[in-house]
PANU-99809 format. One record per residue (C-alpha): residue number from 1; residue in one letter; z, x, y. Coordinates in nm, 4 decimals. Layout:
N
{seq NUM type a pz Z px X py Y}
...
! end
This chain:
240
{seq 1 type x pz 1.2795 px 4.8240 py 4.0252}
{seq 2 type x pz 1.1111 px 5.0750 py 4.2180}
{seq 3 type x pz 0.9139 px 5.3706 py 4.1352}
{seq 4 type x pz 1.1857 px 5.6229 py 4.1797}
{seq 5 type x pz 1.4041 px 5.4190 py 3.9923}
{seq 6 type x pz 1.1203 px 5.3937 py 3.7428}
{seq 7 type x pz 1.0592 px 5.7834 py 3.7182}
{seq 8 type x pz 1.4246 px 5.8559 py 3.6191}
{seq 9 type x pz 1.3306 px 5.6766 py 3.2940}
{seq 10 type x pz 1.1572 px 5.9822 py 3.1993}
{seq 11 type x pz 1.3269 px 6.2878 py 3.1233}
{seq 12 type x pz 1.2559 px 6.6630 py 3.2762}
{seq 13 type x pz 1.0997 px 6.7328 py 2.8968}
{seq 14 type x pz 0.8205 px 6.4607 py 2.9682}
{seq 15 type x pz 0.7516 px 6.5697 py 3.2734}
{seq 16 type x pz 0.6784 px 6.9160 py 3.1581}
{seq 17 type x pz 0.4982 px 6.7992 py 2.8302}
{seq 18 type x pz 0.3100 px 6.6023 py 3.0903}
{seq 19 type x pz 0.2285 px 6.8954 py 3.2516}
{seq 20 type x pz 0.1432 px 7.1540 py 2.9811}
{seq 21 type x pz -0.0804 px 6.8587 py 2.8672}
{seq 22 type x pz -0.2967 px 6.8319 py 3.2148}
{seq 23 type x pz -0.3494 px 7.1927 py 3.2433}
{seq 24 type x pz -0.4339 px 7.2722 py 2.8950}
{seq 25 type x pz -0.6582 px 7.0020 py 2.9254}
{seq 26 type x pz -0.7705 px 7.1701 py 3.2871}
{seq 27 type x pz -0.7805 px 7.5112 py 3.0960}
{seq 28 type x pz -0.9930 px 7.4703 py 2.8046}
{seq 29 type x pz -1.2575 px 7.2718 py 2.9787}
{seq 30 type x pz -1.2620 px 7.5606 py 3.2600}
{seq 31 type x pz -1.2495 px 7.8334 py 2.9492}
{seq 32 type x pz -1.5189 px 7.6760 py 2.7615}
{seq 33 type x pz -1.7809 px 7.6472 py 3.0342}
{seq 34 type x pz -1.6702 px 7.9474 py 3.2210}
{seq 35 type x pz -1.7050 px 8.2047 py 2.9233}
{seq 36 type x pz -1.6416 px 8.5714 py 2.9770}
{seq 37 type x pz -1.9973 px 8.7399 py 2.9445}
{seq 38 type x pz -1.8387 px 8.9444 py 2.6365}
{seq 39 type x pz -1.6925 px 8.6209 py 2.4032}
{seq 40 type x pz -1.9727 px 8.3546 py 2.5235}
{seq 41 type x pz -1.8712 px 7.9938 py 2.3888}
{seq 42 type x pz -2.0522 px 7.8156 py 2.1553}
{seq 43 type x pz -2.1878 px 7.5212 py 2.4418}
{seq 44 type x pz -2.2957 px 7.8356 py 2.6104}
{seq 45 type x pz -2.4685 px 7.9846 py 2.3437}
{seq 46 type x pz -2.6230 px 7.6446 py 2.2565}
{seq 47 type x pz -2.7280 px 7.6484 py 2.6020}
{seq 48 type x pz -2.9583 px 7.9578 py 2.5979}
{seq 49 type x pz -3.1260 px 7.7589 py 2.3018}
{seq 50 type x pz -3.1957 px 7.4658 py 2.4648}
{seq 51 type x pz -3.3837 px 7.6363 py 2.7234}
{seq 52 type x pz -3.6124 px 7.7849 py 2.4205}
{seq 53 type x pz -3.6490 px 7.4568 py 2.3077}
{seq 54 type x pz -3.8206 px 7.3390 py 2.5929}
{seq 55 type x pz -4.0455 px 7.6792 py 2.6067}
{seq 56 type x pz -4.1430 px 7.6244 py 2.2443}
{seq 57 type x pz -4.2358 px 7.2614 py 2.3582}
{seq 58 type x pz -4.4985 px 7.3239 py 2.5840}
{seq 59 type x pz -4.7138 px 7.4757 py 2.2928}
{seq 60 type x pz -4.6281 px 7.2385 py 2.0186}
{seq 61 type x pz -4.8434 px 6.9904 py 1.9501}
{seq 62 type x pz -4.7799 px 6.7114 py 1.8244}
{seq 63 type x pz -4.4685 px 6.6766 py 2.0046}
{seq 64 type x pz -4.2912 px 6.4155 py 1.7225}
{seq 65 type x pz -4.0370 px 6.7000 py 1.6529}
{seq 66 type x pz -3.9101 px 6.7046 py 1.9856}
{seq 67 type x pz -3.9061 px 6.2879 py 2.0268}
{seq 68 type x pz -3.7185 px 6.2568 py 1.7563}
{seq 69 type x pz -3.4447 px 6.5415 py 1.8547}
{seq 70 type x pz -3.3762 px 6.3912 py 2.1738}
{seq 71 type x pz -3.4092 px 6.0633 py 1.9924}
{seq 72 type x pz -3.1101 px 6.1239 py 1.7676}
{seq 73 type x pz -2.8972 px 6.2944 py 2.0864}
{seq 74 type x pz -2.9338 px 5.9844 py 2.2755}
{seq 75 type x pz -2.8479 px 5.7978 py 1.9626}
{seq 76 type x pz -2.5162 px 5.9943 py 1.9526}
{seq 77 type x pz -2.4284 px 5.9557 py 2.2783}
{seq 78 type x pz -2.4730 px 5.5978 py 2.2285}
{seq 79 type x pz -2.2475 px 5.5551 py 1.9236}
{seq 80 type x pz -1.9310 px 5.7820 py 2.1048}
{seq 81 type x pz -1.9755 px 5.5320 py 2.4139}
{seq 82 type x pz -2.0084 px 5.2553 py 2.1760}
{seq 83 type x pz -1.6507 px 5.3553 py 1.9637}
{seq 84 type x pz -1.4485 px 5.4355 py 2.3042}
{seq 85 type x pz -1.5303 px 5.1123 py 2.4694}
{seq 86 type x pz -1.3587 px 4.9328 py 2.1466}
{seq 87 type x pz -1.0860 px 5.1898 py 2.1637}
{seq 88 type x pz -0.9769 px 5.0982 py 2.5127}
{seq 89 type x pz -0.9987 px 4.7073 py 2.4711}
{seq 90 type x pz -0.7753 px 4.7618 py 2.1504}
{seq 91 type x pz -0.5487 px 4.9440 py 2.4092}
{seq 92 type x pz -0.6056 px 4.7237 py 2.6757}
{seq 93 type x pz -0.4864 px 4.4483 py 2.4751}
{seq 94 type x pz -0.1756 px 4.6494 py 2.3348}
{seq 95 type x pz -0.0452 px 4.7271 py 2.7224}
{seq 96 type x pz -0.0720 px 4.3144 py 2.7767}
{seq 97 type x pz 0.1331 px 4.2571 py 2.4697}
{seq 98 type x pz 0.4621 px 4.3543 py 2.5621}
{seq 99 type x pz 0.6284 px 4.2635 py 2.2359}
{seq 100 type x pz 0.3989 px 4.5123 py 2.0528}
{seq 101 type x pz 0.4861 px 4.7862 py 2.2694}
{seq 102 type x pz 0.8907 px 4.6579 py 2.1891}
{seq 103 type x pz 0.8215 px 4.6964 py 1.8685}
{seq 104 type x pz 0.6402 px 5.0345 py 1.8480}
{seq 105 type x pz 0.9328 px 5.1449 py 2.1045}
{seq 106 type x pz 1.1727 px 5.0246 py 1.8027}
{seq 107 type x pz 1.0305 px 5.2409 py 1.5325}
{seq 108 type x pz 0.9790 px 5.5761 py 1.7237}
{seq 109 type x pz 1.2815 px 5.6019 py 1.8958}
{seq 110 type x pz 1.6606 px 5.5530 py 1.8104}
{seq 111 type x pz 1.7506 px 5.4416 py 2.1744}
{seq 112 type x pz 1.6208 px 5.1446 py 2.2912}
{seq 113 type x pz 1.3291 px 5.1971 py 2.6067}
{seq 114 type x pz 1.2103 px 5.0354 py 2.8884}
{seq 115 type x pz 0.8571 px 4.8364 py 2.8021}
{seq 116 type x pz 0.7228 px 5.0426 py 3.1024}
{seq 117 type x pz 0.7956 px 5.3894 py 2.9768}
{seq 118 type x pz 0.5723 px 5.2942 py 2.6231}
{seq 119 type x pz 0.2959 px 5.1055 py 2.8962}
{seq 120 type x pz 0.3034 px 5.4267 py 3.1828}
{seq 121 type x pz 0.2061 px 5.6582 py 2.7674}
{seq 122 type x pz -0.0454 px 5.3819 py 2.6666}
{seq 123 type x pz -0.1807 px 5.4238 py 2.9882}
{seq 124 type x pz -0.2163 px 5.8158 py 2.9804}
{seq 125 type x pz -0.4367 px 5.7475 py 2.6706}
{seq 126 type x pz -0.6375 px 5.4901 py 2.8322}
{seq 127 type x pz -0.7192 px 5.6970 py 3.1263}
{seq 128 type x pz -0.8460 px 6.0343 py 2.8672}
{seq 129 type x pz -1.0562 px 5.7039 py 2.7009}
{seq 130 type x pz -1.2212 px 5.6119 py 3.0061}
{seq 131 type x pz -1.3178 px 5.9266 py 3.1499}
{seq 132 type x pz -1.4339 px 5.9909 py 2.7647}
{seq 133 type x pz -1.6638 px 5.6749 py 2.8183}
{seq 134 type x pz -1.7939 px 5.7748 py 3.1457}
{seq 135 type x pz -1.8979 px 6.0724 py 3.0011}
{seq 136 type x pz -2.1080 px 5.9409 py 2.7330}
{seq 137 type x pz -2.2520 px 5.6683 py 2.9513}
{seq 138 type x pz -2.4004 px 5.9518 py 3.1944}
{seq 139 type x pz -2.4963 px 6.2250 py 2.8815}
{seq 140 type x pz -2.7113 px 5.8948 py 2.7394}
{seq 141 type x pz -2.8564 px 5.8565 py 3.0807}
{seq 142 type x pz -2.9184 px 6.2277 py 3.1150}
{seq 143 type x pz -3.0794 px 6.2491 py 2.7964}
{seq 144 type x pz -3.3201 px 5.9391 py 2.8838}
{seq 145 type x pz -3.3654 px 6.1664 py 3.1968}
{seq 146 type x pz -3.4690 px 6.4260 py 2.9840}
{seq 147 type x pz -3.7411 px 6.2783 py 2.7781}
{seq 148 type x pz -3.8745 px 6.1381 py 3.0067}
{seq 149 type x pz -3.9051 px 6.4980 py 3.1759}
{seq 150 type x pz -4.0156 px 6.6229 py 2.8645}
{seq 151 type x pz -4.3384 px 6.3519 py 2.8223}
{seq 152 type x pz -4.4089 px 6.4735 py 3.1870}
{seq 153 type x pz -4.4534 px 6.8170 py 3.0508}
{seq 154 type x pz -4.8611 px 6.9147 py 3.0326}
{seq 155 type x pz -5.0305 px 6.9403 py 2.6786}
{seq 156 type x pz -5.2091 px 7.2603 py 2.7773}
{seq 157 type x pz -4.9509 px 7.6010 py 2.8249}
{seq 158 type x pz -5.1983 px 7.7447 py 3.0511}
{seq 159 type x pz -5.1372 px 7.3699 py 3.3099}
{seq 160 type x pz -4.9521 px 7.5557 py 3.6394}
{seq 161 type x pz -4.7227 px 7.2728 py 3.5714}
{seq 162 type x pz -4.6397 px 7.3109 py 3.2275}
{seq 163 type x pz -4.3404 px 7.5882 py 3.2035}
{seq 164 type x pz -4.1648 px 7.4756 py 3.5836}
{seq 165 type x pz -4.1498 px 7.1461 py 3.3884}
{seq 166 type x pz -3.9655 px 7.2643 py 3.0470}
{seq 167 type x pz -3.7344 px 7.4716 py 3.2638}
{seq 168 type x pz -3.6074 px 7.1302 py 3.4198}
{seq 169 type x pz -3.6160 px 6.9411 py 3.1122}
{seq 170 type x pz -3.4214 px 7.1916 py 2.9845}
{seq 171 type x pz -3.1449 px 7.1955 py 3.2701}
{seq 172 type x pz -3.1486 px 6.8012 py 3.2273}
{seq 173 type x pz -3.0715 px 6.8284 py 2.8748}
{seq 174 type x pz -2.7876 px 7.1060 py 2.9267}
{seq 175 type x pz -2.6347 px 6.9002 py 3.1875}
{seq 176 type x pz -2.6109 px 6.5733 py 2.9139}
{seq 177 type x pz -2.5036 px 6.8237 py 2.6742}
{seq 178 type x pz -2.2185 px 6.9160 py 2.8768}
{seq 179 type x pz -2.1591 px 6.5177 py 2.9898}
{seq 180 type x pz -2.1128 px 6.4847 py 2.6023}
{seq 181 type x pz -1.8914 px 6.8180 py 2.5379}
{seq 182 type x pz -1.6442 px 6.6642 py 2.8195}
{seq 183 type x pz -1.6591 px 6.3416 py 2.6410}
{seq 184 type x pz -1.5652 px 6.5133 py 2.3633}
{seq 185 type x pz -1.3225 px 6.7068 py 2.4648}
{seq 186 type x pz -1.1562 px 6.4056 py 2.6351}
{seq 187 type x pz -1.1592 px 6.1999 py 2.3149}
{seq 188 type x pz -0.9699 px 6.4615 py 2.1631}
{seq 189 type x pz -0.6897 px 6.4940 py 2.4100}
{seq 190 type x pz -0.6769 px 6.0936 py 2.3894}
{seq 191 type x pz -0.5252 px 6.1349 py 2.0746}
{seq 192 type x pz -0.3519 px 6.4155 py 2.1461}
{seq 193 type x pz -0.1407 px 6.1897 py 2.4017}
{seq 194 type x pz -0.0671 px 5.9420 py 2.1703}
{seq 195 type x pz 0.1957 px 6.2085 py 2.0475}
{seq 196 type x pz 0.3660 px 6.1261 py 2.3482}
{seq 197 type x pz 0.4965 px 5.8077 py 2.1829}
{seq 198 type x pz 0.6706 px 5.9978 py 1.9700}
{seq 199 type x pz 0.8602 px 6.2206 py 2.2524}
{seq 200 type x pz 0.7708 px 6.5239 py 2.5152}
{seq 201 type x pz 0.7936 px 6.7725 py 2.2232}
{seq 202 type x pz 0.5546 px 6.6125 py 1.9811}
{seq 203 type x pz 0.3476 px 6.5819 py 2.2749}
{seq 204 type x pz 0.3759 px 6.9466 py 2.3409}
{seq 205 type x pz 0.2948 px 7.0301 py 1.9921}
{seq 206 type x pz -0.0537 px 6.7869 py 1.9888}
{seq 207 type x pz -0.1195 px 6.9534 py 2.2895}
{seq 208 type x pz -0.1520 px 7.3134 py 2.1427}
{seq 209 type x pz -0.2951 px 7.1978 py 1.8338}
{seq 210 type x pz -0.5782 px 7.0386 py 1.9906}
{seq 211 type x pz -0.6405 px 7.3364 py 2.2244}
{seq 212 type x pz -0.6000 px 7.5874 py 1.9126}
{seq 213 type x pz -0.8710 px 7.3500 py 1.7665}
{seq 214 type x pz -1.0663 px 7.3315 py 2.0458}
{seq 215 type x pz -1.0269 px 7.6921 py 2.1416}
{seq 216 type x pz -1.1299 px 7.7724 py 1.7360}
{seq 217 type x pz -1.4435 px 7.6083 py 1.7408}
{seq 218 type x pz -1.6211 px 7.7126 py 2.0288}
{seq 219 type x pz -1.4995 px 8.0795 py 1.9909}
{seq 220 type x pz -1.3928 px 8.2228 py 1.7034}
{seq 221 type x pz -1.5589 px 7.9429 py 1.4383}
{seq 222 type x pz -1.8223 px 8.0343 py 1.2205}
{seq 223 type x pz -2.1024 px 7.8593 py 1.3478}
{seq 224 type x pz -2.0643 px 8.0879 py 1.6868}
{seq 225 type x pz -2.0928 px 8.3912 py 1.4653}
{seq 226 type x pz -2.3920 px 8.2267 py 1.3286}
{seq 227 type x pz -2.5209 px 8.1772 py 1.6929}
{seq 228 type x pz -2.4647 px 8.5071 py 1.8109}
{seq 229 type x pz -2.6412 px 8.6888 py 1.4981}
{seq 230 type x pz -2.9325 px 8.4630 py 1.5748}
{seq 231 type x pz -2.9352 px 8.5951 py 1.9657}
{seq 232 type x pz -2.8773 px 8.9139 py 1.8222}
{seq 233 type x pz -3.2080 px 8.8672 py 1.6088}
{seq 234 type x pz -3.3679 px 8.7461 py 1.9289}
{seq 235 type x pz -3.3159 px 9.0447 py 2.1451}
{seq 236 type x pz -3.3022 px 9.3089 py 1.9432}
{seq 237 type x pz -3.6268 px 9.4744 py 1.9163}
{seq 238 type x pz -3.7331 px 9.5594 py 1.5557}
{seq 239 type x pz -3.7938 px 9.9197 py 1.4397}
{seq 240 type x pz -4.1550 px 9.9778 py 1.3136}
! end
């Protein structure tokens, strides 16, 4: 069989579900770390924090506080890499059992399907997995990056060196932070496609789900409303 022969196994529905998946997943990624200067997302916010992290750093001493912090990111980042690896060898293993995939194509649809059609939306899956696992792999990396930026950074605030020092650690550690957001964001769209099995429309409907969840969360949640009081509090002056 060849491909063409293999594409008119899908309908014109999972083609578009297909593509209203890709772009929303194109969309919110651009959305989120592209904010309008008026409705700033919550990574954004978080990132402006960060980089007073690393100011406060240079002046606190001991620096245990800070360790740990990073300790527990990297820790995170671990675990998430950790869980997708397992996730793709479980679906690694499903797309070489072809009787499993018969069987899951005999309880979620009435007509029978090609094995191909249910390996091509395993695959989709696999491929949000992976690029959720790269994305980990290179936030832990960053992160180790980070502190070891961070243990470079002088003792003394008045050291020439001290403040040009935070200000990279801190552009490290926003760079892993958005490694991990991507991650994230992948993870979530990985189980968004698993919809797919069930047609193009349940597909559809994961899709907007997980960008109305997605889109909630970093903009209208209320741990961004928290965030922007506190910037509020930060550059407001106060009234004597």
């Amino acid at each position: 069989m060849i491909w063409i022969d293999r594409l008119n196994l899908f309908s014109t529905w999972d083609f578009i579900a297909l593509t209203c998946f890709g772009l929303g997943w194109i969309w919110i990624g651009w959305r989120i770390e592209n904010p309008s200067p008026k409705r700033p997302s919550v990574s954004f916010l978080m990132a402006n924090f960060r980089r007073e992290w690393m100011q406060e750093m240079v002046s606190r001493n001991p620096r245990i506080f800070d360790s740990q912090v990073i300790a527990s990111l990297r820790q995170a980042t671990a675990f998430f890499a950790s869980a997708t690896m397992l996730a793709l060898g479980a679906g690694l293993a499903l797309v070489g059992n072809t009787d499993q995939l018969a069987g899951v194509a005999q309880d979620l649809a009435l007509e029978k399907t090609p094995v191909f059609v249910w390996e091509i939306k395993i695959l989709l899956v696999l491929a949000f997995l992976t690029n959720a696992f790269l994305g980990f792999v290179w936030s832990h990396r960053l992160f180790g990056y980070c502190s070891v930026l961070m243990a470079a950074v002088p003792n003394e605030p008045s050291d020439p060196r001290a403040y040009p020092r935070a200000r990279q650690a801190a552009e490290i550690n926003i760079t892993a932070a958005r490694s991990f957001n991507r991650g994230l964001r992948a993870t979530y769209f990985s189980l968004a496609g698993l919809a797919w099995l069930a047609g193009p429309f349940a597909l559809i409907t994961a899709t907007i789900i997980t960008l109305g969840v997605l889109f909630r969360r970093e903009f209208i949640s209320k741990s961004r409303r928290i965030l922007m009081q506190s910037e509020a509090d930060t550059t407001t002056p106060t009234k004597l």
